[in-house]
KOLSEFI-460239 format. One line per 2 residues: for each residue x, y, z of C-alpha. Coordinates in steps of 0.2 Angstrom, whole numbers, plus 2048, in hexadecimal, padded with zeros to 3 digits. Layout:
N
X Y Z | ...
// end
This chain:
397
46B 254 64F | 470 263 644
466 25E 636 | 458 25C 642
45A 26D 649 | 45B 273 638
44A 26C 632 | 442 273 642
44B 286 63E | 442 283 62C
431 281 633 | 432 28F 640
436 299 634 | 426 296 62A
419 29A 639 | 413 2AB 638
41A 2B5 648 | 414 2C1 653
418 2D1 648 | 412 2C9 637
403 2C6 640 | 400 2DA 644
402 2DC 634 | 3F4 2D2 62C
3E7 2D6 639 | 3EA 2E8 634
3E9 2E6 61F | 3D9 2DF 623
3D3 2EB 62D | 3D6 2F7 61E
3CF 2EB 613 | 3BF 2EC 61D
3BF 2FF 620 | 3BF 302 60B
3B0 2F5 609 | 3A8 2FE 618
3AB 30F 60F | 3A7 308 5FE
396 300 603 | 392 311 60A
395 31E 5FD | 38C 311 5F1
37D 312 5FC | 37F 326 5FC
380 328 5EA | 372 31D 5E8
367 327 5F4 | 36C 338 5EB
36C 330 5D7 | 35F 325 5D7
362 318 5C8 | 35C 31E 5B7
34E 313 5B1 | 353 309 5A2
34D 30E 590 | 33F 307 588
342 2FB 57B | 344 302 56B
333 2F9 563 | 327 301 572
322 311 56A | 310 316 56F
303 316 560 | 2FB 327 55D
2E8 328 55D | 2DC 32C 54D
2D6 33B 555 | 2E7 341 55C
2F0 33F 54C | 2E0 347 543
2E4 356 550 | 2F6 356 54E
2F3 356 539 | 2E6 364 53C
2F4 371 546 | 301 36C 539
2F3 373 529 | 2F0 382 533
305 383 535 | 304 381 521
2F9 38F 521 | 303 39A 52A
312 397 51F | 30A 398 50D
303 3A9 512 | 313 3AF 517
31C 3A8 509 | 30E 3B2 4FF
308 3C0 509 | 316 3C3 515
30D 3D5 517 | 2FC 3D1 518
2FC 3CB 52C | 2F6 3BA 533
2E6 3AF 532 | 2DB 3B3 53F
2D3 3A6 54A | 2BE 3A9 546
2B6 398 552 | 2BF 387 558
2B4 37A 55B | 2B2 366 55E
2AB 35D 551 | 2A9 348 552
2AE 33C 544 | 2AA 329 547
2A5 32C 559 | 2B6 337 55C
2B9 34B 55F | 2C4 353 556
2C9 365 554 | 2C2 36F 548
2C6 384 544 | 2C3 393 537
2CD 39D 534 | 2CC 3AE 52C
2D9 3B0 51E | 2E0 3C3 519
2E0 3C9 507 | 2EB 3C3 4FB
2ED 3BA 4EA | 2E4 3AD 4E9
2EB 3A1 4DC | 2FD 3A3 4E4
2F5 3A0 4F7 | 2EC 391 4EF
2FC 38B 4E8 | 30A 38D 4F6
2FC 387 501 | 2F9 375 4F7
30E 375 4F7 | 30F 377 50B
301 36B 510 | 309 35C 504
31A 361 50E | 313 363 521
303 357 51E | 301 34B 513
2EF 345 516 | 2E8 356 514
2DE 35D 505 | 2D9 36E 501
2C9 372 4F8 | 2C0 381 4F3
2AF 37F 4FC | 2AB 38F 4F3
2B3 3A0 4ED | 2B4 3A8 4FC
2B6 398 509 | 2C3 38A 509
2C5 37A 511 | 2D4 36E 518
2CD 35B 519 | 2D9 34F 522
2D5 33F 519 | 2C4 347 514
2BF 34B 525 | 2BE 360 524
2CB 365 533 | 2CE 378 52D
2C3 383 523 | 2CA 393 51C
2BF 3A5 519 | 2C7 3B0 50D
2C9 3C2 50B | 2BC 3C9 503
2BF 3CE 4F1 | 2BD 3DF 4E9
2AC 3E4 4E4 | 2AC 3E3 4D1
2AA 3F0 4C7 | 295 3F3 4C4
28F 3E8 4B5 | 28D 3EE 4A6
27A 3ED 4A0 | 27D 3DD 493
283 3D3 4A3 | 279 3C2 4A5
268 3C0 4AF | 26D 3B9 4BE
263 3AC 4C9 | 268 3A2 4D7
25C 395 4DD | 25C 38C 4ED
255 37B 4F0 | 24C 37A 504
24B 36A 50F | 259 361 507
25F 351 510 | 250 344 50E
250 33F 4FC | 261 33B 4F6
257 334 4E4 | 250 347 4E4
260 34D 4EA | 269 346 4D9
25C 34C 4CE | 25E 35E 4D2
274 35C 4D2 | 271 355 4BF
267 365 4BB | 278 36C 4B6
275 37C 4BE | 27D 383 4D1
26E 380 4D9 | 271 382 4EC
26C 372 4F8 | 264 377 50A
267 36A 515 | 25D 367 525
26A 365 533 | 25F 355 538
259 34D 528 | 25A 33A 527
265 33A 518 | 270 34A 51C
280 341 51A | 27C 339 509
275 34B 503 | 285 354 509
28F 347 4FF | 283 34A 4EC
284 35E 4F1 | 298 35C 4F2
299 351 4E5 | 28F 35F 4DA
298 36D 4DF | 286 373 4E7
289 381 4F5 | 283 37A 505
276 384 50F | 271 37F 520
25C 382 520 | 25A 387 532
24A 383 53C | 244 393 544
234 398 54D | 224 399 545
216 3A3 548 | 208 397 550
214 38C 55A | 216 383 55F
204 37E 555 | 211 37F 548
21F 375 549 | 231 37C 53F
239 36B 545 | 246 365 551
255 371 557 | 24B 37F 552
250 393 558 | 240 398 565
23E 3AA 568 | 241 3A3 57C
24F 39F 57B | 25F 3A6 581
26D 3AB 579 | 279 39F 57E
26B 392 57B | 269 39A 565
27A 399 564 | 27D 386 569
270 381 55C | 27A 38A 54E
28B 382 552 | 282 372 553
278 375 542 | 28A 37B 53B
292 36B 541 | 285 360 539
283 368 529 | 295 369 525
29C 373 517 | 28D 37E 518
292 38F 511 | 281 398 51A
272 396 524 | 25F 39B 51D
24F 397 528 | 243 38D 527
234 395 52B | 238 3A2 53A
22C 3AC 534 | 22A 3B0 549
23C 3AD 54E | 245 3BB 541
23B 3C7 544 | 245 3C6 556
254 3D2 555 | 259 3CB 565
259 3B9 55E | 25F 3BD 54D
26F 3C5 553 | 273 3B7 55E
271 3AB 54E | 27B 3B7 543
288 3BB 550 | 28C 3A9 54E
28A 3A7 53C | 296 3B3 53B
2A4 3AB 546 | 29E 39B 53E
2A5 3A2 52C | 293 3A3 527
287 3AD 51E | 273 3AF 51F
268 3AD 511 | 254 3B5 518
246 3AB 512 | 23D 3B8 516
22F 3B0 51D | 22A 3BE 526
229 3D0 51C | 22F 3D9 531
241 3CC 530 | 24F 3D3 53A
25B 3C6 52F | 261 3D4 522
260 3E2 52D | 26B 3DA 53C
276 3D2 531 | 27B 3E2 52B
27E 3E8 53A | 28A 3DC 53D
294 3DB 52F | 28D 3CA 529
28B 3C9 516 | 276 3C7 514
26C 3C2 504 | 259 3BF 503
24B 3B5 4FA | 241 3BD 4EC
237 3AF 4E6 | 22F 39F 4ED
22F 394 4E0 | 223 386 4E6
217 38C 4F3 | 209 386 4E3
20F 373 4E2 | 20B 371 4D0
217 372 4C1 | 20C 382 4B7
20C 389 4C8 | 21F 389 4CC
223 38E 4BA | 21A 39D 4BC
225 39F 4CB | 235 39D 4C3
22E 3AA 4B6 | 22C 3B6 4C4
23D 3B3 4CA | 243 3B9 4B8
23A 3C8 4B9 | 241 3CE 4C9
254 3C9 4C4 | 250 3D3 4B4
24C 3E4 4BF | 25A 3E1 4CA
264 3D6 4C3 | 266 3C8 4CD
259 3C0 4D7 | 258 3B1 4E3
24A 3A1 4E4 | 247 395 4F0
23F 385 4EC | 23A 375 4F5
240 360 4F0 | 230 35D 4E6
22D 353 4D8 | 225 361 4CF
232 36D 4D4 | 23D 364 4CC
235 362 4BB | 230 373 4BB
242 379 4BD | 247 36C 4B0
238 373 4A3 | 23F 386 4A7
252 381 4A2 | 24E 37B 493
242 38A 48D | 24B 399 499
251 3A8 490 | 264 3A5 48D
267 3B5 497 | 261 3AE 4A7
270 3A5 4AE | 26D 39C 4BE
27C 39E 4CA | 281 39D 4DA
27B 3A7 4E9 | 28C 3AC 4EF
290 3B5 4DC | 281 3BF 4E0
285 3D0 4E9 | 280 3D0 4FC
272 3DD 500
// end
């Protein structure tokens, strides 16, 4: 019986009793009241810090576009700009802005500006400049489009073009100087062939380029590739139109003034690298002071000068421009109005005699076969103090 008794104490003893019991139900209730509280401040701190998103992988970077990085390459020359002239100039004050302006390559716009540069050496500005842009932007190039005017290409699409301080006057020339004679070649940007001949002439014969010739692009590449200035030859209104017809995009004497200036940003734009604008005919349209300064306003903030034709002895083109500030030349002597070679080299010879009074004189021509032989015949035979230059190292009027 005892060791029965004994076994039966042992199990009892086992069993959970009424107090252990009380005690388990409440550690459970805490157990549930810290999950209950736990659940609830997650869901708070959720509401009040949403998750952060997860970071992109490291290989998902987005690909710049041509025109954007042409854009971003374009701020970064101008940023070069800015540093060179301090560097050389730190006195002299900052580019100004002179136009902005959209220009398309390969169906794309991209932004392209001028800017006005203040004086300062030239040689140590061209240097520091050439050193910033190889550090800031590889792909850009600088280029001296001519002595007054330079250009930044990014991957030889012009982005920034640069107009310098004007010079010094030189001193007047003594009375042994050279002859000088600056011809100009009209209607360029048909006849590529034509367009060679005249670059192996050897001389700085200026190319006018139609803004709409079929071959204007192939023309722009023979005048660059020459070292040619680049005029842009301007249709303007005749007397008898429209019986007589200057050609598409022309200046109209009813035009508005908005209306002149969007054809001479566009001409601009597609005759690129031109350094000035001369008319073609106009002999109606400059006589306009109204229109002539609309189209000279915007020569001007285009970084352009005007050369007259002078199709018209009543022009406003020298007059206006020199009201506004806009450097101005004129022609003396039309070489080919006679298409026959005797004919144009009795022109030329007239050219001479008034270079020989004033000392420097200016020609315009046309892209004819006999234009081109005669100026050929009259190189070989010219006096050897007649030198053929450039229009821009003449002085303006």
């Amino acid at each position: 019986m005892t060791q029965h008794t004994d076994n039966e104490d042992q199990v009892a003893s086992s069993r959970p009793g009424p107090s252990s019991s009380k005690a388990r139900g409440r550690m459970a209730a805490w157990i549930a009241l810290a999950l209950f509280i736990g659940l609830a401040g997650g869901f708070l701190l959720s509401r009040q810090f949403p998750p952060t998103p997860a970071p992109p992988a490291q290989n998902a970077t987005a690909e710049e576009s041509p025109e954007a990085a042409l854009a971003r390459q374009a701020g970064q020359a101008e940023s070069a700009v800015k540093k060179a002239l301090q560097a050389v100039a730190p006195q002299a004050g900052e580019a100004q802005t002179v136009s902005e302006e959209q220009r398309e390559h390969e169906g794309k716009t991209y932004p392209f500006k001028t800017l006005r540069l203040p004086q300062a050496d030239r040689k140590a500005l061209h240097k520091a400049l050439s050193l910033e842009l190889a550090s800031v932007a590889p792909g850009a190039q600088l280029s001296r489009t001519t002595a007054d005017v330079w250009e930044i290409s990014i991957d030889g699409v012009p982005a920034l073009r640069l107009n310098l301080h004007a010079e010094p006057a030189k001193a007047e020339e003594p009375k042994h100087a050279k002859i000088r004679l600056a011809i100009v070649i009209d209607d360029m940007g048909e006849d590529a062939g034509l367009a060679r001949e005249l670059a192996k002439l050897g001389v700085p014969i200026a190319f006018s380029i139609w803004p709409d010739s079929g071959r204007r692009e192939e023309v722009l590449k023979i005048a660059k590739a020459a070292g040619r200035e680049i005029f842009i030859h301007l249709p303007m209104q005749p007397k008898g139109y429209p019986k007589v017809a200057p050609g598409p995009h022309a200046l109209l004497t009813t035009m508005t003034a908005e209306q002149i200036q969007a054809e001479v940003r566009r001409a601009v734009k597609r005759v690129h690298g031109a350094i000035a604008i001369n008319n073609h005919m106009g002999s109606e349209f400059t006589e306009s002071v109204y229109g002539m300064r609309a189209a000279l306003t915007t020569m001007r903030e285009s970084g352009l000068f005007f050369l007259d034709s002078r199709t018209t002895a009543a022009s406003a083109g020298v007059a206006e421009s020199k009201r506004l500030g806009l450097r101005v030349h004129q022609r003396d002597v039309f070489l080919d109005n006679e298409l026959t070679v005797p004919a144009i080299l009795k022109q030329l010879r007239k050219a001479e005699t008034v270079a020989r009074q004033r000392g420097h004189a200016i020609a315009i021509g046309h892209p004819h076969k006999e234009t081109v032989a005669a100026l050929h015949a009259w190189l070989k035979a010219k006096d050897a103090s007649i030198q053929v230059v450039t229009v821009t190292s003449l002085p303006p009027l």
